[in-house]
C-alpha positions, 0 to 999 in steps of 0.5 A: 568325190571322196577318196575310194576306200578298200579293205583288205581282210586275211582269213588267216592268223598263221604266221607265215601264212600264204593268204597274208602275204597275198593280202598285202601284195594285193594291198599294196597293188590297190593303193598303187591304183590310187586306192585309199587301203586299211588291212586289218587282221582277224586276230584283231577282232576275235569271235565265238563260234556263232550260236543263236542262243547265245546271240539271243541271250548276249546280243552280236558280240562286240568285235563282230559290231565294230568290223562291221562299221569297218567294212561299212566306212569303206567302199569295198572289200577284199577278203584273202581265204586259204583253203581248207579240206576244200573250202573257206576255214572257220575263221572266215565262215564264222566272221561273215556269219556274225557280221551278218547279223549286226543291224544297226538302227537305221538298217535292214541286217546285212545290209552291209554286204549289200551296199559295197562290193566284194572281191575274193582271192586265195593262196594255196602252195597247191596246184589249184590256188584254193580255188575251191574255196574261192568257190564257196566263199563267193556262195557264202557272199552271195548268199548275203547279197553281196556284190561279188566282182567275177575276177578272183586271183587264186595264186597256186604254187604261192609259196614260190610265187614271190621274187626277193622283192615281194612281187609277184614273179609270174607275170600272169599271176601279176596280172590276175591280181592286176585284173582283180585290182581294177574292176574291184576297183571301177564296180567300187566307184560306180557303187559310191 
């Protein structure tokens, strides 16, 4: 059996950024599960705001094709959202509304969200953990068919969560991610 591969995806381009520092720990907790892991950054794969005339007159823009294939080469995904005014921001919305429309040939449109499964965590210096856009964004992979896993990790307080060691120093915290990390991992590997 080939090797599970995950991807991790930060919603998030700030430096310093609380969701990219939580995307790591949890990459790193994947590959000590003996997961195969590619982190990537949005930076990486900019796109305009999503407008159906300009789909229509220019096609799925480029970077939104080539994620695409990303996510398709793996077999699940992790997506790190901050939270904003309540809910998932821009950056992530506009990303999953692109993807979604690249079809490829020999494929029904976002069938790529159909055919792996999702995990879903947040970091917020917060109470709460942004656990409300936990909450939309599973409405928003839904809505797309995907399989989301019904552990998610939303770290509240994350600007203190880490010791000096970039672990997470609450050991319930340790082990939601821990939790989160296992049955991505086991609903990933039934799935392949």
């Amino acid at each position: 059996m080939s090797a599970l591969k995950i991807l991790v995806i930060p919603g998030s381009l700030r430096t310093g950024s609380l969701n990219v520092r939580l995307a790591a720990v949890a990459a790193y907790e994947l590959a000590q599960a003996g997961a195969e892991v590619t982190r990537i950054s949005l930076v990486d794969f900019p796109l305009p705001i999503y407008d159906g005339d300009l789909q229509a007159k220019s096609g799925v823009p480029k970077h939104a094709a080539n994620l695409k294939r990303m996510m398709a080469a793996h077999h699940g995904v992790l997506i790190v959202t901050p939270e904003y005014n309540s809910s998932v921001p821009a950056l992530v919305k506009n990303t999953i509304d692109w993807v979604s429309r690249v079809q490829d040939a020999h494929e029904t449109r976002g069938q790529v969200f159909r055919d792996r499964v999702f995990a879903i965590a947040s970091a917020s210096g917060n109470r709460l953990g942004g656990a409300r856009a936990l909450a939309a964004l599973r409405l928003i992979l839904s809505a797309c068919h995907a399989t989301v896993i019904p552990n998610q990790l939303a770290l509240a307080f994350a600007d203190d969560a880490y010791d000096e060691m970039d672990r997470l120093k609450n050991a319930a915290d340790a082990e939601g991610l821990k939790a989160l990390v296992r049955q991505l991992i086991d609903v990933s590997q039934r799935m392949m």
